[in-house]
N, C-alpha and C positions, 0 to 999 in steps of 0.2 A: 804671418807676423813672426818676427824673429826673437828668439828666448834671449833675452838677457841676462845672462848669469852675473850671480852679484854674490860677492861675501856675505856672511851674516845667516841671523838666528830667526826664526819668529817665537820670541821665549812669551810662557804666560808668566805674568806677575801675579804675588802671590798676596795682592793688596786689591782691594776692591769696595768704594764706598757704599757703603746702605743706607740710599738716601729712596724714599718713597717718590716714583714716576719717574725718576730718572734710568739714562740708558748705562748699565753699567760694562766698560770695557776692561778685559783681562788681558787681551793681548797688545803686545809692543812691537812691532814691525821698524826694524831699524832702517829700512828701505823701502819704498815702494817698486815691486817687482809686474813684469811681463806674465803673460799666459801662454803656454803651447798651444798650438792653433792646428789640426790638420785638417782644411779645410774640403779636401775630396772625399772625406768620412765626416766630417760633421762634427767634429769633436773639438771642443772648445776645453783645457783642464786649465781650470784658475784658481788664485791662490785664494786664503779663507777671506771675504771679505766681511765688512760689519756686522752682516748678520749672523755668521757663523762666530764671532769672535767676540759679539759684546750679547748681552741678555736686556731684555727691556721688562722691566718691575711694573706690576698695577701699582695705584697708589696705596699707600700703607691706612685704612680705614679701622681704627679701634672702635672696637665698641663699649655701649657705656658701662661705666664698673670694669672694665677691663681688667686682667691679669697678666701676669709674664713672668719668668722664670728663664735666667741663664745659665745652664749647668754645661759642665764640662766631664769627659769622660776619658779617665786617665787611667795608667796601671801597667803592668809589664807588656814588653811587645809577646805576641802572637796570643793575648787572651782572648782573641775577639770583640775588641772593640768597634771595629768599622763594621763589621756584624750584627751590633748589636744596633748602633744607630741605626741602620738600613731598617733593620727589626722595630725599630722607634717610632720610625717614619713612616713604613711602610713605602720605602722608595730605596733606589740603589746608588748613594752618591760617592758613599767611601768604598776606593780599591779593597779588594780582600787576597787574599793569599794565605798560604802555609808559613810563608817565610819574614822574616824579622826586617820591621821596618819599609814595611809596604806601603802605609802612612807615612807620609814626609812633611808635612806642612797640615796645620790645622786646617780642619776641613768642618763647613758648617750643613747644620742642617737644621729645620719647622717642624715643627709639630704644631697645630693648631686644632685644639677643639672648642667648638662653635658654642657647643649646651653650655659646656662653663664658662665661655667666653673669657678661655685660659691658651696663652700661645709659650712655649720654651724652646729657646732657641740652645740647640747642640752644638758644640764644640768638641771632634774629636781631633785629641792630640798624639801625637806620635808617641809609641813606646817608650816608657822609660828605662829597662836593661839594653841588654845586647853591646855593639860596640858604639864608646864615646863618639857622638856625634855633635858637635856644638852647638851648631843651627838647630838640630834637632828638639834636643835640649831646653834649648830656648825656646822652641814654639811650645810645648809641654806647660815648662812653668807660666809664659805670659797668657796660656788657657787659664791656667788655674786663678790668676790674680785678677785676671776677668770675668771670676763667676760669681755665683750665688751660691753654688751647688757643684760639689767634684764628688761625680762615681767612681769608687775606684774599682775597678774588673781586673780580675784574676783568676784566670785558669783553676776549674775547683780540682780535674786531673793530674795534673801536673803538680803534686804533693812536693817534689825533691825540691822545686820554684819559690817555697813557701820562704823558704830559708833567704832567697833574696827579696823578697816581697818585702820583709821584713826591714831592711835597708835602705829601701825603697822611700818606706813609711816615716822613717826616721826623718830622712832628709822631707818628707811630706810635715812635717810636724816641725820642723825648723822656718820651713819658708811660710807657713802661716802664721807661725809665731811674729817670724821679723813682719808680714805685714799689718798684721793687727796691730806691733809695734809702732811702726808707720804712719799707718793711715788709720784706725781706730778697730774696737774689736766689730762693727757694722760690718767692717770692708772682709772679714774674715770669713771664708765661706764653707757650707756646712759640710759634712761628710757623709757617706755612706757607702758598704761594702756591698759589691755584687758579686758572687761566686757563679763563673758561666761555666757552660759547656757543662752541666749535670746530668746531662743526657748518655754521657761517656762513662758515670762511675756508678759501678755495681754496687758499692757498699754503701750506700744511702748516709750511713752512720758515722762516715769517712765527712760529711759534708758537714757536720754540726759540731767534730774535731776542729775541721778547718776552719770553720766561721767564730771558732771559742778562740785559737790561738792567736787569730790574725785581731780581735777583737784586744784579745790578753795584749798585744803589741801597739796597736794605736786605740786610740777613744773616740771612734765614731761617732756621729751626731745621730744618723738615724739606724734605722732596724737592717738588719741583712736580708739579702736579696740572694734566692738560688733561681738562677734561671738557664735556661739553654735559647739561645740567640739563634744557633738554627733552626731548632724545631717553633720557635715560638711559645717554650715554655715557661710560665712565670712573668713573661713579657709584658702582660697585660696588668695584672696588680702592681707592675714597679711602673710602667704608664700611669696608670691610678694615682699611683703616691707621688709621683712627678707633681702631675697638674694642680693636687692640695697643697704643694710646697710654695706655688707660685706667689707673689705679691703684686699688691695694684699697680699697676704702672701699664703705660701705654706697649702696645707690639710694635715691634721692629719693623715687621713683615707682613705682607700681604695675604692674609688668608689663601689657602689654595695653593700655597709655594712651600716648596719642601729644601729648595737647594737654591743656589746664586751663580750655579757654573755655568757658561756659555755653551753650546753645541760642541763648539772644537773643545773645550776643556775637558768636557763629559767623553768624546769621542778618543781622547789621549788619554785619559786615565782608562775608560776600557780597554785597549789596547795595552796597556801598562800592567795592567791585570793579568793579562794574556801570556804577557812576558813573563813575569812572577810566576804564573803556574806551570807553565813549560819550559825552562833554562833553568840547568841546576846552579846551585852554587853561589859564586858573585857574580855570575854571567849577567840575569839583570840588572846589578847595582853599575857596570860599565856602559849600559848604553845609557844613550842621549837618544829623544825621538824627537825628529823635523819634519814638523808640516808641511808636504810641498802641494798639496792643491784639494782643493774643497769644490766641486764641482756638479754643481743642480742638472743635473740628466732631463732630456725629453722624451727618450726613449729610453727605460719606461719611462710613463708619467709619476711623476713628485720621486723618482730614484735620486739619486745621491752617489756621486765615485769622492773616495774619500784617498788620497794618497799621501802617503807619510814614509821617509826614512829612517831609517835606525841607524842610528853612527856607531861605529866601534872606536874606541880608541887607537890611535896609532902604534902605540905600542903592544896590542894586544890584538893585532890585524889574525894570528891565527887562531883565534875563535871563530873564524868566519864559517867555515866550514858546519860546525855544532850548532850555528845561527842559521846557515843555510838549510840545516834536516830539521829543524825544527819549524820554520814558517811557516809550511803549509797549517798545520795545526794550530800556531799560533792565529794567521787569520782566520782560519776556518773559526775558534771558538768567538772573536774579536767580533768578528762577521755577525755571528747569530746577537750577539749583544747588544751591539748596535743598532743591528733589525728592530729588535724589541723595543730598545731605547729610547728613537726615533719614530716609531710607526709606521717606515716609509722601505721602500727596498734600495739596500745599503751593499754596495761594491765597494769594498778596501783591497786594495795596493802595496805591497809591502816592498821594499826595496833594501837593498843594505848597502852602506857607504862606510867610510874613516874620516873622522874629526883630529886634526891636529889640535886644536884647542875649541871654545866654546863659537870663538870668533871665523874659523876657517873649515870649507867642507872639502876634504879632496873624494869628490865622486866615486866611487869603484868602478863604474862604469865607463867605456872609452866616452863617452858624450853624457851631453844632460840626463840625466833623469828624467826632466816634466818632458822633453823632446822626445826622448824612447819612446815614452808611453802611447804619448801623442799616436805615434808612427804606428803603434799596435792596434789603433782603433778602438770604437767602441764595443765592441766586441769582445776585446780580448781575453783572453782568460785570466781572472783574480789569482795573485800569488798568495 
């Protein structure tokens, strides 16, 4: 079968309805595209199709007396927020990294506990210092005016952060103001301070400073929270006080569901992750990653070859080289993540190309991509 090469993205959208039984799709394929075929090895690489791209929901079943709670978890970048939800959930759905703005788009996430027959759905929003991003921005504040409940976390080490925290809070105390203004004081949602990462600071004493000044600065609704999100400390009584905040109201969500992300979504933010942890710099903030084939293996049984490009910018073609020493590692950890993720044995493919724009790929490679690979067999060795 011969590759048709075609312009274009398969971009995920960052909208997705929550409707109970329905199939929910994330992906937009601006074309429908061809398969690399090589058929005296057996290898068939095809692009994601629905099952990889859309998620299918049980139906959403409240039970009686129900509760629910929608909190939102906002605060400077790099306090560990998407940390802290995975720690919420006990599930991995938000990217994590060292570096600022690893979260890009609100990202949801369930908690459902049965005994109370209490469910709170998570909202983590992107950082609010670092550099002015718009979009960014925006997904932040429309968490917040979507809650019940906004955490705010901040780094309890990083003392010198305090001083913008502060700033932070200010304009936090403006935009609840205008929407109580608004829409009434019901619609204004309540606060409370988390102080993470306490697992890093020696002075204990340093923590009840911190929690007086940042307290002296806004007028939180509930009590302060010291926790550390990776050890799991404290975790459990700020779960606790979650679920008593809830109110009657029916759940959103399907018991048993912790996330809404599709296979390919879940499998590109791992890989996103990957980047983050290994490219210094703003090396990760220039790539774009394009899925070029999602492909159900027989041999092994229930394996999985997952391949995916990373685009450089055209302008910035020589970083290839720093992208190039860096792969192996990059999939090697992408790899293991994915294994876990899926339960199933996971081949990822890494490739590098140049995007002139969102809409145009120019290949690096003298041919196709899904063709190369084709050609290498099933066999071949994972980059």
């Amino acid at each position: 079968m011969e590759l048709v090469r075609e312009k274009g993205f398969t971009r995920v959208s960052p909208a997705a309805k929550m409707a109970s039984g329905r199939r929910i799709s994330l992906v937009a394929q601006l074309r429908p595209r061809s398969a690399a075929v090589r058929p005296s090895l057996g290898l068939t690489l095809q692009r994601a199709d629905e099952t990889a791209a859309s998620l299918s929901l049980p139906p959403v079943e409240s039970p009686e007396r129900s509760r629910a709670l929608t909190c939102c978890i906002i605060g400077p970048t790099n306090a560990g927020k998407s940390t802290l939800l995975n720690t919420l959930i006990n599930a991995r759905v938000s990217a994590v990294s060292a570096k600022i703005h690893t979260t890009r788009e609100n990202t949801l996430g369930y908690l459902t506990d049965l005994p109370s027959r209490t469910q709170v759905e998570f909202v983590d929003a992107p950082g609010a210092l670092g550099p002015d991003v718009p979009s960014l921005h925006r997904a932040l504040w429309d968490a917040v005016r979507g809650a019940q409940l906004a955490l705010v976390v901040v780094d309890a080490a990083d003392v010198p952060s305090h001083r913008q925290v502060g700033r932070f809070l200010d304009r936090l105390a403006r935009e609840l103001d205008e929407l109580e203004a608004a829409e009434g004081p019901e619609r204004r949602p309540l606060t409370a301070l988390v102080l993470n990462k306490v697992d890093i600071v020696n002075k204990k004493e340093r923590l009840l400073k911190a929690s007086a000044a940042l307290h002296g600065e806004f007028a939180f609704d509930g009590p302060p929270f010291m926790v550390s999100a990776h050890t799991g400390d404290g975790v459990d009584h700020l779960r606790g006080w979650l679920l008593l905040q809830a109110k009657p109201r029916q759940w959103t969500m399907a018991a048993g569901v912790t996330h809404v992300q599709p296979p390919l979504t879940r499998a590109t933010e791992i890989i996103r992750e990957a980047l983050f942890t290994y490219l210094d710099r703003e090396l990760p903030y220039v790539l774009e990653q394009r899925n070029l084939g999602w492909t159900e293996l027989t041999n092994p049984t229930q394996g999985l070859r997952i391949d995916q490009q990373l685009l450089i910018p055209r302008e910035r073609k020589s970083v290839r080289k720093i992208l190039e020493a860096r792969l192996p590692g990059i999939a090697t950890s992408a790899r293991q993540q994915l294994r876990a993720e899926f339960g199933r044995p996971v081949f990822l493919h890494l490739s590098i190309g140049v995007a002139s724009n969102v809409f145009e790929l120019e290949s690096a490679r003298p041919h196709d991509v899904l063709q190369m690979l084709a050609d290498r067999g099933p066999d071949a060795r994972e980059t």
